[in-house]
FIMI-856280 format. One record per atom (N, C-alpha, C): residue number from 0; x, y, z. Coordinates in nm, 3 decimals, padded with zeros to 5 digits. Example, Ala and Ser with C-alpha at 12.3 -4.5 7.8 and 13.67 -1.06 7.14 Angstrom:
2
(0, (01.319, -00.569, 00.780))
(0, (01.230, -00.450, 00.780))
(0, (01.320, -00.330, 00.780))
(1, (01.285, -00.225, 00.708))
(1, (01.367, -00.106, 00.714))
(1, (01.290, 00.003, 00.787))
//
This chain:
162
(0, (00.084, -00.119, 00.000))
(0, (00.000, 00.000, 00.000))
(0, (00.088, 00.124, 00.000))
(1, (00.060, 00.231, -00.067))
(1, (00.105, 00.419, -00.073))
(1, (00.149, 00.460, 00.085))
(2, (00.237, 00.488, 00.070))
(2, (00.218, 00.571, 00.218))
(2, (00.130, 00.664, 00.236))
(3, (00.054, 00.652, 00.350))
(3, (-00.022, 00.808, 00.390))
(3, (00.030, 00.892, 00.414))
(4, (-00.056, 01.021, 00.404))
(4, (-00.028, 01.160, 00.400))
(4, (00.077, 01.164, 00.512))
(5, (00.021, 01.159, 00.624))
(5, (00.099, 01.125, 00.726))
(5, (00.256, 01.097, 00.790))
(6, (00.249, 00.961, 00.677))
(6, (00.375, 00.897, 00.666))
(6, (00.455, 00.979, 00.549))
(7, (00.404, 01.093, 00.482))
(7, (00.511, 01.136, 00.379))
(7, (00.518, 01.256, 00.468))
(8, (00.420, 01.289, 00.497))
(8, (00.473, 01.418, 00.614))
(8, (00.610, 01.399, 00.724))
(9, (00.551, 01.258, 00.796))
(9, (00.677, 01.245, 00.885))
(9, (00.810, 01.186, 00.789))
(10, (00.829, 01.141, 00.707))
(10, (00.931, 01.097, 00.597))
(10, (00.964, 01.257, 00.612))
(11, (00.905, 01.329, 00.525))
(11, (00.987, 01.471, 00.494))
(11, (01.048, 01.534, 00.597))
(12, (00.989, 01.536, 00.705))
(12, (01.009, 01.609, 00.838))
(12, (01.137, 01.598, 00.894))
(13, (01.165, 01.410, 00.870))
(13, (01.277, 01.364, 00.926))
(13, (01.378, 01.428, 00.806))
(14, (01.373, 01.372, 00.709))
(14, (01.470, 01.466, 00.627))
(14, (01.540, 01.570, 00.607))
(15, (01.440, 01.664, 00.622))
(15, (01.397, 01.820, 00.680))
(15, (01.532, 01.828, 00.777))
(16, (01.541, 01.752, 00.882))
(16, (01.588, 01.748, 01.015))
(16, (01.683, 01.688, 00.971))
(17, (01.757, 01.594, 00.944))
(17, (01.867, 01.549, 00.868))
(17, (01.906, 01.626, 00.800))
(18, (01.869, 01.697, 00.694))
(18, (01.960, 01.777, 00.625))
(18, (01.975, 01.905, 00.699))
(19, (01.914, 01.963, 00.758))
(19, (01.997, 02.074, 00.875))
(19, (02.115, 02.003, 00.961))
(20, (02.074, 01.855, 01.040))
(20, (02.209, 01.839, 01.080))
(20, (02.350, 01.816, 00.981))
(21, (02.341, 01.759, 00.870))
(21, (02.372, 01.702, 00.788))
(21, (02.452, 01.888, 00.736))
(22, (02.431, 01.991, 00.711))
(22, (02.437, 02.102, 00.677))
(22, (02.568, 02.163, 00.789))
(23, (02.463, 02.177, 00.954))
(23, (02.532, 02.195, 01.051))
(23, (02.716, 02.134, 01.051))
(24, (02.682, 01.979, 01.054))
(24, (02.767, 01.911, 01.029))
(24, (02.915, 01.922, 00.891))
(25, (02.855, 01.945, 00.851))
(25, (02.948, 01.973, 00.716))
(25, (03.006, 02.121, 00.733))
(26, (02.934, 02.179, 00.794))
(26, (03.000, 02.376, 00.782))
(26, (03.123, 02.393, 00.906))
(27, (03.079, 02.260, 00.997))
(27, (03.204, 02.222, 01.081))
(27, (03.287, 02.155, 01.022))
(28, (03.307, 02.069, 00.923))
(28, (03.380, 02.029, 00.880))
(28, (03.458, 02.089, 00.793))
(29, (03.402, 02.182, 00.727))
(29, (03.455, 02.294, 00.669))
(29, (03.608, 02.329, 00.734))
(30, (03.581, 02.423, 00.852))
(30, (03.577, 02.476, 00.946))
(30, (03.699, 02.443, 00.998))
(31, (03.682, 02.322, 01.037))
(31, (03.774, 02.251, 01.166))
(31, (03.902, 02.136, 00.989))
(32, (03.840, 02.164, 00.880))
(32, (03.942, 02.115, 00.767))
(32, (04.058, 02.203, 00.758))
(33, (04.008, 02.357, 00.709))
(33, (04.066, 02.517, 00.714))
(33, (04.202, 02.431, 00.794))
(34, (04.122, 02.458, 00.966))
(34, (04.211, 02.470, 01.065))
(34, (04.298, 02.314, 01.092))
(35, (04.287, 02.239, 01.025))
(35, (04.337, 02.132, 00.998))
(35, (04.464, 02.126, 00.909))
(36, (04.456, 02.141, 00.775))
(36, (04.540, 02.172, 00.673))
(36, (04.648, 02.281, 00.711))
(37, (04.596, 02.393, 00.803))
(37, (04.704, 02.481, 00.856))
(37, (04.797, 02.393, 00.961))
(38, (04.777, 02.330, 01.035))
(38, (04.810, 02.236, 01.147))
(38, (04.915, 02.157, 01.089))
(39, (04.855, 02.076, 00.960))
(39, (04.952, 02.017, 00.901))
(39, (05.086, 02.045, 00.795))
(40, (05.067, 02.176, 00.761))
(40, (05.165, 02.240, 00.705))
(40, (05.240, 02.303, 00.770))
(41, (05.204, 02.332, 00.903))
(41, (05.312, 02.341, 01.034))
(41, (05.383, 02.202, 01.090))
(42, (05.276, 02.137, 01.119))
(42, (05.388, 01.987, 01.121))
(42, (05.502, 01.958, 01.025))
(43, (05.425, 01.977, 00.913))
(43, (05.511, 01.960, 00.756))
(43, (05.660, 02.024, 00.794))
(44, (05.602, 02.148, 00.798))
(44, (05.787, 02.256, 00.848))
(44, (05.855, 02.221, 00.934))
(45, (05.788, 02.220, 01.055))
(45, (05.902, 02.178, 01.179))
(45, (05.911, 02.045, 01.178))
(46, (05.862, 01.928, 01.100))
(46, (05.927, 01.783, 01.093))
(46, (06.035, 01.802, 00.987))
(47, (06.007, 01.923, 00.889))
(47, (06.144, 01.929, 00.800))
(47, (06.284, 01.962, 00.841))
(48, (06.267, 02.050, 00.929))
(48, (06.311, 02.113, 01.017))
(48, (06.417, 02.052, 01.095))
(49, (06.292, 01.922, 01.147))
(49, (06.396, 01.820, 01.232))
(49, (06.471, 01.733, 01.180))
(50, (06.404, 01.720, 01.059))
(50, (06.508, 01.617, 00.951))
(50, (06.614, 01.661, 00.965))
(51, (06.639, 01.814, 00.884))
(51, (06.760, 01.866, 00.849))
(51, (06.838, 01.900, 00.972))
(52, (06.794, 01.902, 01.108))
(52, (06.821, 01.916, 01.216))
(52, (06.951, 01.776, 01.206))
(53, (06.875, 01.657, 01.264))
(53, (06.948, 01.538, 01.308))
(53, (07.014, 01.434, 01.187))
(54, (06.950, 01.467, 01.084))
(54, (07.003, 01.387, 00.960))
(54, (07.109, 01.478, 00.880))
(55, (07.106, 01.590, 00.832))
(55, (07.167, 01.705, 00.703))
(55, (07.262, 01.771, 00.800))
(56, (07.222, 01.852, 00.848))
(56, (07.261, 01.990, 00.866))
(56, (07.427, 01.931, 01.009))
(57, (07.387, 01.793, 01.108))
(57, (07.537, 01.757, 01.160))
(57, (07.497, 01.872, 01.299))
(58, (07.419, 01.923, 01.274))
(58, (07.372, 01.991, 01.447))
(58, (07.300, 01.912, 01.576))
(59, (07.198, 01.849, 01.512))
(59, (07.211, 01.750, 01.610))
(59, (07.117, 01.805, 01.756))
(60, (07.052, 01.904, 01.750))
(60, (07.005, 02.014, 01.859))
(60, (06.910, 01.903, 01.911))
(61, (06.801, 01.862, 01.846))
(61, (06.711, 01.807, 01.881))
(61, (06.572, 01.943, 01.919))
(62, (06.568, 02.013, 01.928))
(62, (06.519, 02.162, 01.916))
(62, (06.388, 02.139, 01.836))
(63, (06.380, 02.049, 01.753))
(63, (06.194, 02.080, 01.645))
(63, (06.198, 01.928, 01.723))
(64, (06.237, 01.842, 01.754))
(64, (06.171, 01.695, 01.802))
(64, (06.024, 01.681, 01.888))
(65, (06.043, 01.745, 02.005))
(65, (05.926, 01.788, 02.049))
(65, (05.805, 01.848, 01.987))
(66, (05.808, 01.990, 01.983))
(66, (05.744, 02.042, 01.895))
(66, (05.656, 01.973, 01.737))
(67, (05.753, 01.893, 01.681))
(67, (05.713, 01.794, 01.577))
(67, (05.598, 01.715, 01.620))
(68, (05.647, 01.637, 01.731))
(68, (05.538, 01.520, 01.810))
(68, (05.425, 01.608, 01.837))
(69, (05.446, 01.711, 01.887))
(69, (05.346, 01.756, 01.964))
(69, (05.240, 01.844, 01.862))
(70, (05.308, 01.866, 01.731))
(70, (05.226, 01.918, 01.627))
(70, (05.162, 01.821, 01.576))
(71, (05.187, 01.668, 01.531))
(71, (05.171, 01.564, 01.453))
(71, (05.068, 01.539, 01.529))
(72, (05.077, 01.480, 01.670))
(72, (04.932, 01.465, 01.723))
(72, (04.821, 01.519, 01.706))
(73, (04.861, 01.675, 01.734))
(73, (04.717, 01.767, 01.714))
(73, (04.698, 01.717, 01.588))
(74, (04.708, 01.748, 01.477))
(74, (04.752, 01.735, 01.364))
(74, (04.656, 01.592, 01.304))
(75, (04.709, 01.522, 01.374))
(75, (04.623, 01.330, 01.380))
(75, (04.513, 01.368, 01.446))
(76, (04.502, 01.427, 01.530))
(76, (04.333, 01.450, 01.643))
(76, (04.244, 01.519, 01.512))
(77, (04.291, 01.637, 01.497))
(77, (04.228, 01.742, 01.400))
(77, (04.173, 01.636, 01.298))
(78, (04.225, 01.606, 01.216))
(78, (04.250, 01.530, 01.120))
(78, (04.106, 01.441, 01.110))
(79, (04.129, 01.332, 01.227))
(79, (04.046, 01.234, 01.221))
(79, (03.922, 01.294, 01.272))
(80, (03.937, 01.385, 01.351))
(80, (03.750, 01.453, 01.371))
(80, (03.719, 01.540, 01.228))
(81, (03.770, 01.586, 01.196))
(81, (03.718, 01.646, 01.017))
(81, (03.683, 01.502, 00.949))
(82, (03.743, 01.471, 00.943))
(82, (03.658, 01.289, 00.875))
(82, (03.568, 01.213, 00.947))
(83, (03.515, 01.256, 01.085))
(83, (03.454, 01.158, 01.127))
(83, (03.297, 01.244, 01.130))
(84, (03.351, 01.439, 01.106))
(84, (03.209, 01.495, 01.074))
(84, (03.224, 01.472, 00.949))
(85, (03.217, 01.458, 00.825))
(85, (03.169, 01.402, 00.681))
(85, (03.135, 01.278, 00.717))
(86, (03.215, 01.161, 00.779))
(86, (03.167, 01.043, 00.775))
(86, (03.011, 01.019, 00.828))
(87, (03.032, 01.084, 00.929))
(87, (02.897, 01.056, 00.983))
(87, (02.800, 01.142, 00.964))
(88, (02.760, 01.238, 00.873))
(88, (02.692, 01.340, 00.870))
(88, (02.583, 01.313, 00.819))
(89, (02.439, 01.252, 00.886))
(89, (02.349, 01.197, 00.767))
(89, (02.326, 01.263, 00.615))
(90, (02.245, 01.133, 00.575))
(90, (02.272, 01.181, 00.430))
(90, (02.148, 01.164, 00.378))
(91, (02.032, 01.262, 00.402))
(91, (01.874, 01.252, 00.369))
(91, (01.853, 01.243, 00.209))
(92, (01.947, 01.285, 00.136))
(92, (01.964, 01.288, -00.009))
(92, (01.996, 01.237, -00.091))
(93, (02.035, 01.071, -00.101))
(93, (02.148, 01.048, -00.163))
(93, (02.177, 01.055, -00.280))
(94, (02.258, 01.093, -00.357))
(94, (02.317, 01.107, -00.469))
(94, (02.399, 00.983, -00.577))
(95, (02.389, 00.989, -00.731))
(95, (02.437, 00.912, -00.732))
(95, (02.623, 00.938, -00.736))
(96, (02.699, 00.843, -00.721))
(96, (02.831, 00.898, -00.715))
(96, (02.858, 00.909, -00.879))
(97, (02.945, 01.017, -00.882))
(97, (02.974, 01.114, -01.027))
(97, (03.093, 01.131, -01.014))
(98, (03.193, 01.154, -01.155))
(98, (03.275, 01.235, -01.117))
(98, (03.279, 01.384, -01.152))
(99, (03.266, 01.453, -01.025))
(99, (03.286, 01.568, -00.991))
(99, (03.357, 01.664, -00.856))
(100, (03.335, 01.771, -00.795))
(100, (03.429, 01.822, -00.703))
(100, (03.406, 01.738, -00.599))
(101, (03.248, 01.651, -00.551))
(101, (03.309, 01.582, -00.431))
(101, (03.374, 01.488, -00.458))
(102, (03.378, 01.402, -00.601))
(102, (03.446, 01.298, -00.591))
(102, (03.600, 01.334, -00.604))
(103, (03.654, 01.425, -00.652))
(103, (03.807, 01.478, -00.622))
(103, (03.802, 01.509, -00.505))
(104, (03.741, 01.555, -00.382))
(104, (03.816, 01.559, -00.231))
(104, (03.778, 01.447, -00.192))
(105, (03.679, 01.356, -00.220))
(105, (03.653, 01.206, -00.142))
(105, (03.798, 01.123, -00.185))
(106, (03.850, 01.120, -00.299))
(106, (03.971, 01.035, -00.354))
(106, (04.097, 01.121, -00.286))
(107, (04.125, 01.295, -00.279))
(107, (04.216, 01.300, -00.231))
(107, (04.236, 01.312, -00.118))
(108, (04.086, 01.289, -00.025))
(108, (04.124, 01.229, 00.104))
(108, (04.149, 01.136, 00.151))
(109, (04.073, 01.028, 00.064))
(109, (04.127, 00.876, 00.088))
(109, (04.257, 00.907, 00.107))
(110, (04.361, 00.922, -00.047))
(110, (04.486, 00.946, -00.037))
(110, (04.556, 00.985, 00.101))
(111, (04.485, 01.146, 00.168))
(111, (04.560, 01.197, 00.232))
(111, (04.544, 01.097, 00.375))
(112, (04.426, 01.037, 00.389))
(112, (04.424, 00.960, 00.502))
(112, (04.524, 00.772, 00.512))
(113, (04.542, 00.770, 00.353))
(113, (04.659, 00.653, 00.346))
(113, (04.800, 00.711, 00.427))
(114, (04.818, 00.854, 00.347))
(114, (04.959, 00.912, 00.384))
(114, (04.941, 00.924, 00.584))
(115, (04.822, 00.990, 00.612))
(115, (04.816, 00.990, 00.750))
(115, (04.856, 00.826, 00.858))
(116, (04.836, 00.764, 00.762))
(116, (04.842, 00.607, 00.838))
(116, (04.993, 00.592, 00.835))
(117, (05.019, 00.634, 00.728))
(117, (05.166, 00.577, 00.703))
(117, (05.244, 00.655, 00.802))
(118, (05.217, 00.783, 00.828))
(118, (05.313, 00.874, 00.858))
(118, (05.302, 00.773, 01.081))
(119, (05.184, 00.761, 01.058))
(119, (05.137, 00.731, 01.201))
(119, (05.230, 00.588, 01.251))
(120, (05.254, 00.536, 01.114))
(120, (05.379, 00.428, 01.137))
(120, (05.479, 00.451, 01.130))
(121, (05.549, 00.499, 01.051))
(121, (05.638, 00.583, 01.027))
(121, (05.717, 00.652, 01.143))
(122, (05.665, 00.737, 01.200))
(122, (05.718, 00.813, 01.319))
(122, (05.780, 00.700, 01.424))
(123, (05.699, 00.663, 01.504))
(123, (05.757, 00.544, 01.589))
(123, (05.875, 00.431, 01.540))
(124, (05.809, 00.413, 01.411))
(124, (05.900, 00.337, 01.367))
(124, (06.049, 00.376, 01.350))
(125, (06.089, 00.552, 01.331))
(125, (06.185, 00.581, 01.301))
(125, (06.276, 00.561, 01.403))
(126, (06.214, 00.659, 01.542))
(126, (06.274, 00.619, 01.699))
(126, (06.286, 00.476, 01.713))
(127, (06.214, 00.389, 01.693))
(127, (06.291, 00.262, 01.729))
(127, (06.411, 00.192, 01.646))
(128, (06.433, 00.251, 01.526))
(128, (06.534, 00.245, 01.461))
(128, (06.658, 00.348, 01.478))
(129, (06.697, 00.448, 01.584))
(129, (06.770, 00.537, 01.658))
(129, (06.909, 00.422, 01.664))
(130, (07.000, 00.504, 01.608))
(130, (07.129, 00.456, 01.571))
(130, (07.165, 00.347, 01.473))
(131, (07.052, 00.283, 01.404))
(131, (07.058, 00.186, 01.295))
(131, (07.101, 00.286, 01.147))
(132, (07.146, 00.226, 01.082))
(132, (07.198, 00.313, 00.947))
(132, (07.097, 00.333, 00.855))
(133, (06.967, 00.262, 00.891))
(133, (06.833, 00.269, 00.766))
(133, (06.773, 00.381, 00.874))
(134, (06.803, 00.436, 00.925))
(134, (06.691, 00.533, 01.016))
(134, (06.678, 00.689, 00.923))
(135, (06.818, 00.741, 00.856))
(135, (06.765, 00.840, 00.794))
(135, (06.719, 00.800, 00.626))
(136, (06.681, 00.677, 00.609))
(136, (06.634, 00.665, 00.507))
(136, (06.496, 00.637, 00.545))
(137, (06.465, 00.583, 00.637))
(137, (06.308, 00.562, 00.660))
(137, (06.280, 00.732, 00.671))
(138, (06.353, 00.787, 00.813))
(138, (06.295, 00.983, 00.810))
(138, (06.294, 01.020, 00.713))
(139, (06.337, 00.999, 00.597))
(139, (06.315, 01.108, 00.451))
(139, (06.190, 00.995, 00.374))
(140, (06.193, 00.889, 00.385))
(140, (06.033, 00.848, 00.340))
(140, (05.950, 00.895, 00.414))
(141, (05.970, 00.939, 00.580))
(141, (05.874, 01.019, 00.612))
(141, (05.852, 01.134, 00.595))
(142, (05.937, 01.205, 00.579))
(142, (05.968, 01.350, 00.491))
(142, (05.873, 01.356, 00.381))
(143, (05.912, 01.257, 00.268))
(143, (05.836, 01.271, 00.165))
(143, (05.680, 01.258, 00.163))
(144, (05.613, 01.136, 00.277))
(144, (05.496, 01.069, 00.285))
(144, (05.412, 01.223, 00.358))
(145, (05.552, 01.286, 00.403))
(145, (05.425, 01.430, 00.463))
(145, (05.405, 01.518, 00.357))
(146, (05.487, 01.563, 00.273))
(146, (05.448, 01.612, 00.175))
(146, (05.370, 01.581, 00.063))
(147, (05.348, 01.425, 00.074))
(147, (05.251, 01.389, -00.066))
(147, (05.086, 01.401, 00.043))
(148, (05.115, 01.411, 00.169))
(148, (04.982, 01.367, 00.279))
(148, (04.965, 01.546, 00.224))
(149, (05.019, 01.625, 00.302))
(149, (04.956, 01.815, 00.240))
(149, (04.953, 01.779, 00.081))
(150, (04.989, 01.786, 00.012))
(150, (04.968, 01.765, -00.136))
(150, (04.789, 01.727, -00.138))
(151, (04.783, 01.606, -00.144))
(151, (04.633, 01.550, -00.159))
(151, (04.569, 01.609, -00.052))
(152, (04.561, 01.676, 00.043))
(152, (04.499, 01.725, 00.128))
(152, (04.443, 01.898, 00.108))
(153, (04.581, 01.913, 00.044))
(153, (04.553, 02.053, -00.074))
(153, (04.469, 02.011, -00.171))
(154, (04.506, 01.937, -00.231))
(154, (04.376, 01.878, -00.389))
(154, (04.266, 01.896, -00.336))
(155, (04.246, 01.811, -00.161))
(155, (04.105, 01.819, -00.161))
(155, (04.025, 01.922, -00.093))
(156, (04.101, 02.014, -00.052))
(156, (04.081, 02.162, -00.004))
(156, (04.046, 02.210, -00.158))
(157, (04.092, 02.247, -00.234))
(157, (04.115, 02.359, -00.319))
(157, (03.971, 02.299, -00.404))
(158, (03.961, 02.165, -00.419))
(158, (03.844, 02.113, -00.481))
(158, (03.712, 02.143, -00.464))
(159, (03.723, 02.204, -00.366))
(159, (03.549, 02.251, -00.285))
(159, (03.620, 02.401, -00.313))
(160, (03.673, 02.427, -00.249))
(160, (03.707, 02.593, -00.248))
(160, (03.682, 02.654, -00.397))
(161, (03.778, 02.621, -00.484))
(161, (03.767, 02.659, -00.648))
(161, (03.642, 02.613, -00.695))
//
């Protein structure tokens, strides 16, 4: 049987109400992405920083080490709550998938969230390799894995923005 009046009333209603949270939700994600992507292009610097610190430069200070960790975390926190408001943001509308601007930030976030995993191995992994001769070759794959992580993270900024 049709749904009754009723039942398309309360159908819409809920919708209605889903897509305001769904709205709400996303303008934070916005929001807290902005302030995300800045976060990580500060990590980006002062982990470069520390590279050239303990690997290049023969100084040896240890001076961005801290600071690095302590950016990378925020950095990982930020990160995973901007993905967990898109992830979970109901979706009263659905669409079919296309390629267009969301599907370029959905792919270059996948990306940037591969590079985030890696980097999340990566780090620890380097300290436990401290005085082994592969240690500044793993830090400059992590070097690089942060710059391709802002890279696709830029793609998928600039993709909504432009």
């Amino acid at each position: 049987a049709p749904p009754s009046a009723s039942e398309n009333l309360a159908a819409g209603l809920r919708a209605e109400r889903q897509g305001r949270i769904r709205r709400n939700m996303l303008n934070a994600h916005q929001v807290v992405g902005f302030i995300t992507l800045a976060s990580l292009a500060a990590t980006l610097i002062v982990g470069h920083l520390n590279y050239q610190d303990k690997y290049v430069s023969g100084d040896f200070s240890g001076r961005y080490e801290m600071p690095h960790l302590g950016l990378s975390i925020a950095t990982t926190g930020l990160f995973t709550g901007t993905g967990v408001l898109a992830l979970f943001a109901p979706n009263p509308y659905p669409k079919p998938y296309r390629f267009d601007r969301a599907m370029i930030h959905r792919v270059s976030m996948a990306l940037a969230t591969a590079g985030m995993v890696a980097q999340i191995i990566l780090g620890p992994v380097i300290v436990a390799r401290s005085g082994y001769q592969d240690q500044p070759r793993i830090a400059l794959g992590h070097v690089i894995t942060g710059y391709a992580t802002f890279a696709f993270m830029t793609a998928g900024v600039v993709s909504y923005v432009f």
